[in-house]
C-alpha positions in Angstrom: 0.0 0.0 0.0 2.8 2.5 0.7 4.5 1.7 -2.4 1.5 2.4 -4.7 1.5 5.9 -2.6 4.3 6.8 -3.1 4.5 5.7 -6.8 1.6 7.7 -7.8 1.2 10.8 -9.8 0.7 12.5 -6.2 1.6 10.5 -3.7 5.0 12.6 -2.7 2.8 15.6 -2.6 0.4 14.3 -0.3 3.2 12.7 2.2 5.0 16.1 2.4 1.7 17.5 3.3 1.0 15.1 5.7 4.3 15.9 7.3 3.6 19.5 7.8 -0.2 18.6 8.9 1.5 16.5 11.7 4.6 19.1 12.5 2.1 21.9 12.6 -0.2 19.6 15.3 3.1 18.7 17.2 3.8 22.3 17.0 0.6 23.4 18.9 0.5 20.2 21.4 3.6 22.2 22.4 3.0 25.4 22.5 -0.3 25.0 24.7 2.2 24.1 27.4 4.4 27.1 27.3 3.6 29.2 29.9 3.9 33.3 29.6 6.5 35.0 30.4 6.7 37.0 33.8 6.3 41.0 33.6 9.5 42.6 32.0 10.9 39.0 31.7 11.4 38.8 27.8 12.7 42.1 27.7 16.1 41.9 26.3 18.8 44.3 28.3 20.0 47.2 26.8 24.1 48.0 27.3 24.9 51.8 27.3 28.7 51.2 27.9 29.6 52.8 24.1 28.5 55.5 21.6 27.5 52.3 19.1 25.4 50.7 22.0 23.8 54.0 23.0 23.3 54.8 18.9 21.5 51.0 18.0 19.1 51.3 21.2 17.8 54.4 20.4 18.1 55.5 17.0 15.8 52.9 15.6 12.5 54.3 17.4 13.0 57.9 17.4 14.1 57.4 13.2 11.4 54.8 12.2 8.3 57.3 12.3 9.4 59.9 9.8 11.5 57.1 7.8 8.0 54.8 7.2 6.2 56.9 4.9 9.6 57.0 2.2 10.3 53.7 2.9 6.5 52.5 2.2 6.4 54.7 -1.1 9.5 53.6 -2.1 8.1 49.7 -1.5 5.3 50.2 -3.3 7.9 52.0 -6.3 9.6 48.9 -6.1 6.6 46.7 -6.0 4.9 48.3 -9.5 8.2 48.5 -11.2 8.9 44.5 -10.6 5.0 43.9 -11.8 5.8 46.2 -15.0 9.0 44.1 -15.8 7.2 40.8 -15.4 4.5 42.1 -17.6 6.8 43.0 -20.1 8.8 39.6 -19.9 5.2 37.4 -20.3 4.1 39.9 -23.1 7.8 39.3 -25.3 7.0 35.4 -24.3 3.9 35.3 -25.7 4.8 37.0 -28.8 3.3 40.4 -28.5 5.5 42.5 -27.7 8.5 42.3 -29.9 12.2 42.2 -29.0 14.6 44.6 -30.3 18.4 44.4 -30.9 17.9 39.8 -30.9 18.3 38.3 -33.6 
């Protein structure tokens, strides 16, 4: 029986899915016993011993407020111009747009 499953058109497929169905129940079976973390417990420590310390722990939330708004414009740039280029690649695939300078 396990040899005509895994010798069907499928059958790999469905055992590597059954795999991550039964990780993914291990995974919560284990996770149901954790237990939360006391009040300031998971907090990691901050070291203010050097300029580069004191520079990583705070510069990070004081710049990422102003520095969302380019960063999420220039995502979305990013985003469109990768969605143009695939466009373009599928359109000279399919014959409709034609390629210059190939020959």
């Amino acid at each position: 029986m396990m040899a005509g499953l895994l010798l069907s058109p499928m059958g790999a497929l469905k055992i590597v899915f059954l795999a991550l169905l039964l990780s993914n129940l291990r995974a919560t079976f284990i996770a149901s016993e954790w237990k939360p973390a006391a009040e300031g417990e998971d907090q990691p420590q901050r070291f203010s011993d050097t300029w580069r310390d004191k520079l990583v722990d705070s510069l990070p939330p004081r710049l990422w407020p102003p520095a969302r708004i380019p960063f999420y414009a220039l995502g979305a740039f990013w985003l469109l111009l990768s969605l143009f280029a695939l466009a373009g690649v599928l359109l000279m695939r399919l014959g409709i747009l034609p390629v210059q300078g190939l020959h």
